[in-house]
N, C-alpha and C positions, 0 to 999 in steps of 0.2 A: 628489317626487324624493327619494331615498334613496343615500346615499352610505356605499358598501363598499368596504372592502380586500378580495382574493379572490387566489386560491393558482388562478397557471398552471401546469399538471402538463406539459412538453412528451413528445412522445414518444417510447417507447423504441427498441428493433431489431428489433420486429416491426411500428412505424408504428400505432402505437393515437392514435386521436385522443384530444388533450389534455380537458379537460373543465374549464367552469368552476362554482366552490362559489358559490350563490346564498344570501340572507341565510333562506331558509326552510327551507334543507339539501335542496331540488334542485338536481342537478346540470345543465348546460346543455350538451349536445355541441357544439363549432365544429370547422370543417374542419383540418384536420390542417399544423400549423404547427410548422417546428423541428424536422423530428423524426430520431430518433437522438440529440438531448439527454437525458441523464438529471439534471439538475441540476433544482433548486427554483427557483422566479422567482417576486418578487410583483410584481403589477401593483395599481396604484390608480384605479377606474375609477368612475363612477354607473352605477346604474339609474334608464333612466327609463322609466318602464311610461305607454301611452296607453289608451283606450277601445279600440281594436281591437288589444288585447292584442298588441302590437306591443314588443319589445323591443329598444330600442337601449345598445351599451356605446361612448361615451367616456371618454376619460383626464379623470381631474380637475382642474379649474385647482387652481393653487397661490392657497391663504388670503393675505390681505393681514397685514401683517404691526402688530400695534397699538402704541400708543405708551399709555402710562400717563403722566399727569400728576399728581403729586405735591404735596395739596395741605395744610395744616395743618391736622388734624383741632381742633374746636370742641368746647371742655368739652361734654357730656351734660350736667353739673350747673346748673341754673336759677340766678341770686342769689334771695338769700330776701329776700322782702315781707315786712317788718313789719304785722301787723294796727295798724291807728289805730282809738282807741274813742276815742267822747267822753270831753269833760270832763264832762258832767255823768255818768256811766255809772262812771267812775272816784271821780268824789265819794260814791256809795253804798257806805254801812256798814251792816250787818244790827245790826237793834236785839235779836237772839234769838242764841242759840248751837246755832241752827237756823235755815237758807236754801238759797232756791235757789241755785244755781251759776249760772245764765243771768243772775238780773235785777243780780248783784253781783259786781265785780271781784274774783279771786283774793286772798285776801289772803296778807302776805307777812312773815315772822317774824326774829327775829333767832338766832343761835346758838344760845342758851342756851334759848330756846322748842324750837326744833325739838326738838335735842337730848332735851329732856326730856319731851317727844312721844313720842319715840320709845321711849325707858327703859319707861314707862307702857307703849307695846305690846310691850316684851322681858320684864316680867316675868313670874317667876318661874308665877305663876296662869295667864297669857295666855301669848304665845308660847313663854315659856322661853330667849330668846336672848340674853340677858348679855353669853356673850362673841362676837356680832356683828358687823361690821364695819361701821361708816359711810362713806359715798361720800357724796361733792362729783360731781353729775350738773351738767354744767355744759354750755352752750356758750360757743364759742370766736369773737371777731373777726378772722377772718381775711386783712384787706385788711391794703394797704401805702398808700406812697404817692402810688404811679401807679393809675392806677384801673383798669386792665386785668390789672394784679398779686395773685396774694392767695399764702400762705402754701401751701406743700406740705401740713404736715401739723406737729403740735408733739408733740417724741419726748424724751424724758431720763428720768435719775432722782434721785429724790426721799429725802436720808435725814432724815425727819422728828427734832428736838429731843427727842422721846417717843418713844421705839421701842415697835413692837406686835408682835402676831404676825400677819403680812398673808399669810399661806399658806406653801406650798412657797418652800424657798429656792432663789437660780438656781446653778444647776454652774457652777464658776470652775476654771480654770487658771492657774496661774503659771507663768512662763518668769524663773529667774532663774541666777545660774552661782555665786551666794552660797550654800552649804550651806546659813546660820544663817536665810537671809530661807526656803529650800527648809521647814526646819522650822517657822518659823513659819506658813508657809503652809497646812501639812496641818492643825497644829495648830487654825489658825481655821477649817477647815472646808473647804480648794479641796479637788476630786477629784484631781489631779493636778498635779503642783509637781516640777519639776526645770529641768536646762538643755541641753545638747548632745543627751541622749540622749533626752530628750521633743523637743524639734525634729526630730526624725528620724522619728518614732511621728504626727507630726502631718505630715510634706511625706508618708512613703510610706501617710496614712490609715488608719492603724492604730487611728487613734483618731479616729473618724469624726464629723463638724457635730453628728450627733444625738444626740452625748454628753457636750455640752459646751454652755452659755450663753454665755460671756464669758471674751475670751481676756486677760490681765494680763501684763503684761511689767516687769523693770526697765529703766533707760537703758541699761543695756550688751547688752542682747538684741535691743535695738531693731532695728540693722541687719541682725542675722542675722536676723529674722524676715520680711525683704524679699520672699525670691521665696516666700514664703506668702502673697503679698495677693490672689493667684488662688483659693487655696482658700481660707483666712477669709471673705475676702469681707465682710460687716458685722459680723464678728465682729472685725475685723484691729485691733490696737489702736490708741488716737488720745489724744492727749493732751488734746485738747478733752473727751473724755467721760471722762477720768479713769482713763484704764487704763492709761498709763504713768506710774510714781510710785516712788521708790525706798525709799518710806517702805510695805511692803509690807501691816504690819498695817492702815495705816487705808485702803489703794487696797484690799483685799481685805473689809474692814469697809463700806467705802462698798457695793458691791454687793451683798454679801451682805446686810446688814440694809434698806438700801433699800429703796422704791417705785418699781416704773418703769410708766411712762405713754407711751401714744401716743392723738390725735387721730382722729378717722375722721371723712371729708368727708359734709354733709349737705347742702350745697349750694354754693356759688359760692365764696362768699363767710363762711361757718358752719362750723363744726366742732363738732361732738361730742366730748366729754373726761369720763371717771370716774375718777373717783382715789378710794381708802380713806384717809382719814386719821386713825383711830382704831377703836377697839372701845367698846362700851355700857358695860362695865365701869369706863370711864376717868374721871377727875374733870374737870368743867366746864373747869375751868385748863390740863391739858393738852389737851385738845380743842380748847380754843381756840387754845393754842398751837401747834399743828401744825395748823389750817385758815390761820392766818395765813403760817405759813412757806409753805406750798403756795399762796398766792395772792400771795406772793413769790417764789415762782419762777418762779411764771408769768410776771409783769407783769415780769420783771427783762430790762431793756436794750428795753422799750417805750416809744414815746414816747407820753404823755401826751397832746398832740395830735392823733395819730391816733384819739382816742376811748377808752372801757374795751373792755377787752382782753378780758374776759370778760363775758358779755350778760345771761346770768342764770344761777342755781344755785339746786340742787333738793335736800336731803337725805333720802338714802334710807335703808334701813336694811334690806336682803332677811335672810327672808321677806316682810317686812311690805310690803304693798302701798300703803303712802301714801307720798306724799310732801308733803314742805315746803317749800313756794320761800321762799329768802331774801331779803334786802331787801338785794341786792348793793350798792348806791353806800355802804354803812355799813364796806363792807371793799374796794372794789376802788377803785385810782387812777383819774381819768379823768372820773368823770362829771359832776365840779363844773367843767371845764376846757372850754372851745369846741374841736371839734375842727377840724382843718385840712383845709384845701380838696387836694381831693386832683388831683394833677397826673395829665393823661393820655398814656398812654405813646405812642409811635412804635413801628407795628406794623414796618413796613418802613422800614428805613433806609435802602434803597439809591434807594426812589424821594426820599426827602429829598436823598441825595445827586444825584440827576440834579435837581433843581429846583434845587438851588443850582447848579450848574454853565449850568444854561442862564440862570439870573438873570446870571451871569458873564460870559458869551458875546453876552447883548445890551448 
């Protein structure tokens, strides 16, 4: 059975039979109905063809009408399974500075090791990378409390106590109606610093998302910046992330010299995080002082209880294809503390509420 829409042609003033359009572009003569209409009419009809090539046209019932149920889609993402190796598999230490990798546990370095691992594969004779970047390749704990709960995602930025050179720096804007703070600001480097008349360049898009990083305001621009939070959009300023500030040199020094990081989900309950915290160039002491602030800013306003915050860390050093895992509990809070029993959330609250209400009622 086959169902067509099809054009009845009625007929004109000399009485021609109508004809109807078949799905294989024959045409079907029927007796002459209507006629002296010259108007279009669709009709909605099946075909149902039999064995003895028998063709019948009814109207078509009218579709039932569906209902969609609306139901809460389920993470894609799995929680991650920790592998468990023995004890005795973890107690093996290679007696050679040569082993296999299967019959012995990874082993796992301190800062100052890796670090100067890595030096050895940037020089000058060998890679040639000096001035390199080092990453903290790290994952991320991303539970909470409730055990149904984990973390979006971990976004900020970072302006390390040792500044480097970490790439391209991000286009800033200042919004300010202070001339003195206007000139400061071009001076350190924003693309663009005014007041009344850059507000106007940014509502009618003149100056479009894709030319600009991070929008900076001081507190008097603030409310005129209001019906911009449609077009900002994550760019719109917020005091939490440090982009309103009246002190214009160091709100425009924080981003511009900064490090900024975001998290990417690797599973349920895990995040992925890489952060540069230096170059090969640098002295042991500040290396280590900017791997320390970044793993304070991590852990900063985590409780201790819930576990370490960060699971393990790798440093890397691209080109160079090795990596070092570190001996994270020597630098992150947490692993010397029992963590705490994590409470399970209430999916639905509303069947909580009708349970209490008929506990009520009896």
């Amino acid at each position: 059975m086959v169902a067509l829409t099809m054009f009845r042609y009625c007929g004109n003033v000399f009485n021609q039979a109508p004809r109807y359009l078949l799905g294989n572009g024959r045409f079907l003569n029927l007796p002459v109905i209507n006629a002296g209409l010259k108007k279009l009419d669709v009709v909605s009809v099946q075909q149902v063809c039999y064995k003895k090539s028998r063709i019948r046209l009814k109207e078509q019932k009218a579709g039932k009408e569906k209902t969609y149920v609306f139901q809460r889609k389920k993470s894609q993402l799995k929680p991650f399974i920790e592998k468990e190796e023995s004890p005795e598999f973890l107690a093996r230490k290679p007696y050679d500075n040569i082993w296999m990798h299967k019959y012995y546990p990874r082993p796992k370095y301190t800062l100052e090791v890796a670090v100067a691992k890595h030096k050895e594969y940037a020089d000058p004779m060998m890679l040639d990378n000096m001035d390199g970047l080092l990453y903290a390749d790290m994952h991320i704990n991303m539970k909470t409390k409730k055990k149904t709960k984990f973390l979006s995602s971990v976004k900020s930025i970072i302006l390390y106590p040792q500044t480097f050179d970490a790439g391209p720096k991000p286009r800033c804007i200042v919004l300010s109606k202070n001339p003195e703070d206007v000139d400061k600001a071009l001076a350190a480097g924003a693309i663009y610093a005014g007041g009344s008349e850059l507000l106007t360049q940014l509502k009618t898009e003149m100056i479009k998302q894709s030319m600009y990083d991070h929008v900076l305001c001081t507190p008097e621009m603030f409310l005129e910046l209001l019906p911009l939070r449609s077009i900002l959009k994550d760019k719109y300023p917020n005091k939490k992330k440090g982009s309103i500030s009246a002190d214009v040199e160091n709100m425009l020094n924080y981003f511009m010299s900064g490090v900024a990081y975001e998290s990417k989900k690797q599973y349920e309950d895990v995040s992925s995080l890489q952060v540069p915290f230096g170059q090969l160039k640098m002295s042991e002491d500040d290396l280590l002082e900017n791997f320390q602030a970044l793993v304070g800013k991590l852990c900063e306003g985590r409780s201790e209880k819930l576990g370490p915050f960060i699971i393990d860390i790798e440093i890397i050093a691209p080109p160079s294809v090795e990596k070092f895992k570190l001996a994270a509990e020597l630098y992150v809070p947490g692993y010397d503390v029992e963590p705490e029993e994590e409470e399970e959330a209430v999916e639905n609250e509303d069947e909580e509420v009708m349970t209490k209400r008929n506990v009520l009622k009896r």
